[in-house]
C-alpha positions in Angstrom: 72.7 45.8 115.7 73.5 42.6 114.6 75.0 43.4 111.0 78.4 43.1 108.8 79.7 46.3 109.8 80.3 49.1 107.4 83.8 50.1 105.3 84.8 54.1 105.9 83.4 55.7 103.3 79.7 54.2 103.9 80.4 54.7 107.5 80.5 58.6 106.5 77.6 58.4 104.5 75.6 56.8 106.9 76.4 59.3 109.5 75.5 62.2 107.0 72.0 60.2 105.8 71.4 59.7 109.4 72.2 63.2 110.7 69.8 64.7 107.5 66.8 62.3 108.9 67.4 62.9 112.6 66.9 66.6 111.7 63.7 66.1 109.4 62.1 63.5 112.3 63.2 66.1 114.8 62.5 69.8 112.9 60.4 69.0 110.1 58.8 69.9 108.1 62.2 71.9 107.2 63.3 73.2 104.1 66.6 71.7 102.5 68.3 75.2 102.9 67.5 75.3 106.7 68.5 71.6 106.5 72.0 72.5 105.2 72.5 75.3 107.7 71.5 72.6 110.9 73.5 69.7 109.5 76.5 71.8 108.1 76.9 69.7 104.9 76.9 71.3 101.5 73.3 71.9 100.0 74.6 69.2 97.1 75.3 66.7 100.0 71.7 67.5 101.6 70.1 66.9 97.6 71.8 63.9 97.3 70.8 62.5 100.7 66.8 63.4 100.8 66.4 62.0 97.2 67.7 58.5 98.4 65.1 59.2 101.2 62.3 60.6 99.0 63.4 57.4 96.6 62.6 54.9 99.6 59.6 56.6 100.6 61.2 57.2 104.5 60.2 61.3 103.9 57.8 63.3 102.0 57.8 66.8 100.4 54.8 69.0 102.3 54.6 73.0 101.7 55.3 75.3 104.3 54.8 79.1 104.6 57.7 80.2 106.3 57.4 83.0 109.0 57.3 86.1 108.0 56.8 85.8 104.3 53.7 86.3 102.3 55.1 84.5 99.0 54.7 81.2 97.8 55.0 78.3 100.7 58.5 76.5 100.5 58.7 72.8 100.3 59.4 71.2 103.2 60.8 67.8 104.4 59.6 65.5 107.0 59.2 61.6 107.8 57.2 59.5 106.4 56.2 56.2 108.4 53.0 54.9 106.7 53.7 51.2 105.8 56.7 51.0 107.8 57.0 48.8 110.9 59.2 46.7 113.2 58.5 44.2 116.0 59.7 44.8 119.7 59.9 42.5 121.8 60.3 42.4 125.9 62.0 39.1 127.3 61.0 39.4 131.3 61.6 37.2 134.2 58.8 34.6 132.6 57.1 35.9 130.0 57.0 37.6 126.6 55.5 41.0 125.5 55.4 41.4 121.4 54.4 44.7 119.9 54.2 45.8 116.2 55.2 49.1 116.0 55.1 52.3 113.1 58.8 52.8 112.3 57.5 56.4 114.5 57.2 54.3 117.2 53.2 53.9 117.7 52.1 50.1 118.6 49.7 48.5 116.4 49.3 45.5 118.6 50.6 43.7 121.0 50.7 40.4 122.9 51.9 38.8 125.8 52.2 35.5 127.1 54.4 33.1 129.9 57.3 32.0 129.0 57.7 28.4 130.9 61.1 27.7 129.6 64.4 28.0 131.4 67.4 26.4 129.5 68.8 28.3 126.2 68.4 26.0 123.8 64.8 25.6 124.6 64.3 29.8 125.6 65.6 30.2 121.5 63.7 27.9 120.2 60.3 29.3 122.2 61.4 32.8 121.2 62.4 32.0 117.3 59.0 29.8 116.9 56.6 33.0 118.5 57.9 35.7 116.2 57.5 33.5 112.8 54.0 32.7 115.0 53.0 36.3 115.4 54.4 37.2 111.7 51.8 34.5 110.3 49.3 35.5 112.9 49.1 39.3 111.7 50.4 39.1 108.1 47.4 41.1 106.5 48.0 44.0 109.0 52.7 43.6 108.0 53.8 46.6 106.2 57.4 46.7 105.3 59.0 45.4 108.3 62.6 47.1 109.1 64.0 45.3 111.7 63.7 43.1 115.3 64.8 44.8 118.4 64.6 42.5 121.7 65.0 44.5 125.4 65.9 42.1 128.0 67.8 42.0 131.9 70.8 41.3 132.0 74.4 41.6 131.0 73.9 42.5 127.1 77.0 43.2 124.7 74.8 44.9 122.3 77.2 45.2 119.3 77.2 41.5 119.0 73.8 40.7 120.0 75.1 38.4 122.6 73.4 38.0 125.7 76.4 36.9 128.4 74.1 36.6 131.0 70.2 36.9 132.2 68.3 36.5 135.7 65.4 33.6 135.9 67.2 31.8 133.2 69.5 29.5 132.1 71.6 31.9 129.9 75.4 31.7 129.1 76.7 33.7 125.7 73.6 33.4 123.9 73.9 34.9 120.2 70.4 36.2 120.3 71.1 39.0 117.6 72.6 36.3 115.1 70.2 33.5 115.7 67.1 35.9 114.7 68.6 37.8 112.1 69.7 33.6 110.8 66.0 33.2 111.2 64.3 36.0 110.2 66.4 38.1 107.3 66.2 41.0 109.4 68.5 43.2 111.5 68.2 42.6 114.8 68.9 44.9 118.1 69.4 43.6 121.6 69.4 45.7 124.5 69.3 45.9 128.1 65.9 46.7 129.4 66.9 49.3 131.8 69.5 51.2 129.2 66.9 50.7 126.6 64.3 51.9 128.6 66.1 55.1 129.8 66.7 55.9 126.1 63.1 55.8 125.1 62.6 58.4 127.9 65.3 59.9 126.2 63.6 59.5 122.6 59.9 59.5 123.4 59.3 60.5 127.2 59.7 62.7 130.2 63.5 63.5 129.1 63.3 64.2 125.8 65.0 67.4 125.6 67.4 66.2 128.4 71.0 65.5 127.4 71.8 64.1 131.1 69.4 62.2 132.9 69.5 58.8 135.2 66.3 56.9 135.0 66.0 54.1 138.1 64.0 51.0 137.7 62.7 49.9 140.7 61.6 46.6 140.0 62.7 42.9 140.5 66.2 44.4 141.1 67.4 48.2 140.9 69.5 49.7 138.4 69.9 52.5 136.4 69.9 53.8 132.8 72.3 56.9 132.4 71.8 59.5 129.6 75.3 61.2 129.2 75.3 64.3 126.8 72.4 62.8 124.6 74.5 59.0 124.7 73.4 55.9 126.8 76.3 54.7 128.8 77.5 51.1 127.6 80.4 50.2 129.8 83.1 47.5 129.0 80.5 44.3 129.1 77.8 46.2 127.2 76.4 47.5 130.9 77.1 50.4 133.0 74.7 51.3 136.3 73.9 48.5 138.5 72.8 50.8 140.9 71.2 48.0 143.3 75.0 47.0 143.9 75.9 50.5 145.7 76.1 49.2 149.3 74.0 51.0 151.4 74.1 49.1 154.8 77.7 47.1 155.8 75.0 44.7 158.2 72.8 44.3 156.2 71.1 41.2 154.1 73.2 39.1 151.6 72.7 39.8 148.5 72.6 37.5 145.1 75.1 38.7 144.2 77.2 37.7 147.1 78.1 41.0 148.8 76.2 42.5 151.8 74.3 45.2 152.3 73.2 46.0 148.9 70.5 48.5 147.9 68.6 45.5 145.7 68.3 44.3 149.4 66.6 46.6 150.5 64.8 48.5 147.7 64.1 46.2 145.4 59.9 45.1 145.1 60.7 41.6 146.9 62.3 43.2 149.5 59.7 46.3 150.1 57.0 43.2 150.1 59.4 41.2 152.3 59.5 44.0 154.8 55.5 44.7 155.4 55.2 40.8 155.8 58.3 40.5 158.5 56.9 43.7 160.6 53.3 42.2 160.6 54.5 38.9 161.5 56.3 40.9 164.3 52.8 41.9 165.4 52.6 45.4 163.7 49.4 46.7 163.4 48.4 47.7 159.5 45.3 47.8 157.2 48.1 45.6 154.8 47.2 42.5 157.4 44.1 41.3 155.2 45.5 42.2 152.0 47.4 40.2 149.4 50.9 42.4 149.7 51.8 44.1 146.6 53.6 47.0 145.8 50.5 48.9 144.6 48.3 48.1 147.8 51.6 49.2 149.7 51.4 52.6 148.6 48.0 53.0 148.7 47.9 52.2 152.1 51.0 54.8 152.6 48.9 57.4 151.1 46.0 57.0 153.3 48.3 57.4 156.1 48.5 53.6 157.3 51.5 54.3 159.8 53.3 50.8 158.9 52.9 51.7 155.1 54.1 54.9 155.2 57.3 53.9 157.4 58.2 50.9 154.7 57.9 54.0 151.8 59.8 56.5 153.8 62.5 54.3 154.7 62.5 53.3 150.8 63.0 56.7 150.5 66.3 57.7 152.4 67.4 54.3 151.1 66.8 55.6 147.6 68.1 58.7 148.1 71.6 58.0 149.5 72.0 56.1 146.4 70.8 58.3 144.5 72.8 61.0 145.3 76.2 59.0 144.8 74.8 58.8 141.6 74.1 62.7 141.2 77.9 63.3 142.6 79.1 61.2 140.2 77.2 62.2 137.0 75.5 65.7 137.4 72.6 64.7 135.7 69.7 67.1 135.1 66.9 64.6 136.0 66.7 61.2 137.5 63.7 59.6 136.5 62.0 57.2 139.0 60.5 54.1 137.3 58.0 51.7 138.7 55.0 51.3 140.6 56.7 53.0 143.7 55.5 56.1 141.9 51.8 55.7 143.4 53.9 56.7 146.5 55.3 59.8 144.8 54.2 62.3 147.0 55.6 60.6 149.8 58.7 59.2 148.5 60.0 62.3 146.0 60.8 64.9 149.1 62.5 62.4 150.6 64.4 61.8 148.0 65.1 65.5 147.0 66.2 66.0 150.5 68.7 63.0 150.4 70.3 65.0 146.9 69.8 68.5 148.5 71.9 67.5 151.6 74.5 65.0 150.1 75.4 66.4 146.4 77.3 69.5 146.0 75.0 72.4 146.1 76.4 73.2 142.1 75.3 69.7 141.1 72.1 69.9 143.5 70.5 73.4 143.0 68.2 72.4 139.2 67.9 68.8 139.4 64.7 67.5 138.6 62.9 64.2 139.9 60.5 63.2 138.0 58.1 60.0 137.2 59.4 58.0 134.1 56.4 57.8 131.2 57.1 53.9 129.8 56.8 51.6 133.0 53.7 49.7 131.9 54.6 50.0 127.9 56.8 46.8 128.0 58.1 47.4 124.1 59.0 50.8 123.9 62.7 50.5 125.3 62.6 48.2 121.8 61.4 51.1 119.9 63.8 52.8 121.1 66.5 51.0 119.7 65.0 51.0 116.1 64.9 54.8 116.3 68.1 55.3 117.3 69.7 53.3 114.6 67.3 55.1 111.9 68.9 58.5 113.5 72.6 57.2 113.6 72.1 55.9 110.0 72.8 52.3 110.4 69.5 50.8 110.0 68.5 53.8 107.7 71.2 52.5 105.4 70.0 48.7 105.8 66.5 50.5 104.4 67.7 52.6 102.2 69.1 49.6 100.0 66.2 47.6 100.3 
């Protein structure tokens, strides 16, 4: 987040505040007793803490009658997200998704446009001008707006808000975090869409109660989002998991990024297009011949058994699963998540897959790992909400909101 950062003692207290909330969004309604016992802080500590929350409206008291007891109902603690929102925004390869979201994560609305421009100054300007646009557009639906998170590709330093670099555009050290937060008042969170998006699973999807888990995007390029012990992995530059990098054939195709052989090369949606249209050039014979060639008519054709289909998606799939498994050797994840619209091809593609990890991890690391569909592929903004919830849970944007 792209705020001063806090002196020790309010570093403590906001870990404390956030711990107390992450519990009530996670558990409640909970008592403050059972809140003192799961936090381990002193029932004082938990009093003072829920009244600055009760005092900003961010929980509410609610009764609950406890199990096994036939008194009274207790009073019980647990978030409270009418009026509160935040805008999330998804920066692709040409276009703009905006989303106004519930502080619980819920969109309200959302729009999406092209985004024609290529050169930074001109990308900020476009991107400053449509968020004071869609403010103005939607005022009388605005609650209390929070904060601004942006998901993105590229190489992200998200502690600065600095975007070092992007694919499609004209990107060099862009201080997106500072130039909106200049703009708008707000804090502001920039992410990586592929980390972001692998902690919404983590937050809101298919690994929520996952502590290790490897979502892979297979989209313009391939890369990976890895969940270690409840943490996204960062890296030194802000990035860890390029995935599409691991080099899977030492003849094969260059790559952009100048090696050989990569996995993007070969797995990536250009190149799973680029291979149905070389092997019906070569004469191949396929129901894809008379069909615009996407992803999503190349799977369906796999699943009705076309034989040139179904060879592009199984070869995808020991492609895939080589990688794959490095990644499983290396991390011993739980689950690996499979993102994009390969997963129409699901059927076809997952065995091979778990084959590739069943015969190439060791058998520890193999014998409970799960592969399963991500949730969020088509909801551009929730890797966004993700970010906003995870700063409300680790307290710093809970502070920001706390004093007003």
């Amino acid at each position: 987040m792209y705020v001063a950062q806090p002196g020790h003692i309010d570093h403590l207290k906001q870990v404390n505040a956030g711990r107390v909330y992450k519990l009530i969004d996670q558990l409640g309604p909970i008592s403050r007793i059972d809140l003192s016992k799961e936090s381990n802080l002193a029932p004082a500590s938990i009093t003072k803490i829920t009244r600055e929350l009760l005092d900003a409206h961010l929980i509410k008291e609610t009764q609950v009658q406890e199990a096994n007891s036939r008194g009274r109902p207790a009073i019980g603690l647990e978030v409270d997200n009418e009026g509160w929102q935040f805008l999330s925004l998804r920066l692709g390869r040409g276009y703009l998704t905006i989303a106004l979201h519930s502080l619980g994560g819920e969109q309200i609305i959302e729009e999406r446009q092209l985004i024609k421009e290529i050169e930074q100054d001109e990308l900020l300007a476009k991107l400053l001008n449509e968020i004071n646009v869609f403010f103005q557009k939607h005022s009388k639906i605005l609650g209390r707006i929070t904060s601004i998170a942006v998901s993105l590709p590229g190489l992200v330093i998200s502690s600065q808000g600095l975007i070092i670099q992007m694919p499609h555009y004209n990107v060099k050290n862009l201080p997106l975090g500072p130039k909106i937060y200049e703009s708008t008042g707000l804090p502001v969170f920039i992410g990586n869409d592929t980390r972001s998006w692998a902690l919404a699973e983590k937050l809101f999807g298919n690994s929520k109660n996952i502590d290790n888990s490897i979502l892979v995007s297979i989209h313009h390029g391939v890369g990976a989002g890895i969940i270690m012990n409840g943490e996204v992995l960062q890296g030194r530059t802000g990035n860890i998991g390029e995935m599409g990098h691991i080099k899977i054939n030492k003849l094969g195709a260059r790559c952009h990024c100048g090696n050989t052989g990569c996995l993007e090369t070969v797995a990536s949606a250009k190149a799973i297009r680029d291979q149905v249209k070389n092997l019906i050039n070569n004469g191949h014979q396929t129901v894809l011949k008379d069909q615009t060639i996407t992803i999503e008519n190349i799977c369906l054709a796999a699943n009705q058994g076309d034989v040139l289909a179904k060879q592009v998606i199984t070869e995808l799939g020991h492609n895939l699963g080589e990688a794959i498994a490095i990644m499983v050797n290396l991390f011993n994840p739980e689950m690996i998540l499979i993102g994009g619209e390969i997963n129409l091809s699901k059927d076809i593609l997952y065995p091979i897959i778990m084959d590739s990890i069943q015969n190439q991890v060791l058998p520890l690391y193999a014998k409970d790992t799960q592969l399963v569909e991500s949730r969020f592929y088509t909801q551009a903004t929730m890797p966004g909400a993700a970010l906003v919830k995870q700063a409300m849970c680790d307290g710093s944007l809970l502070m920001k909101v706390i004093e007003g």
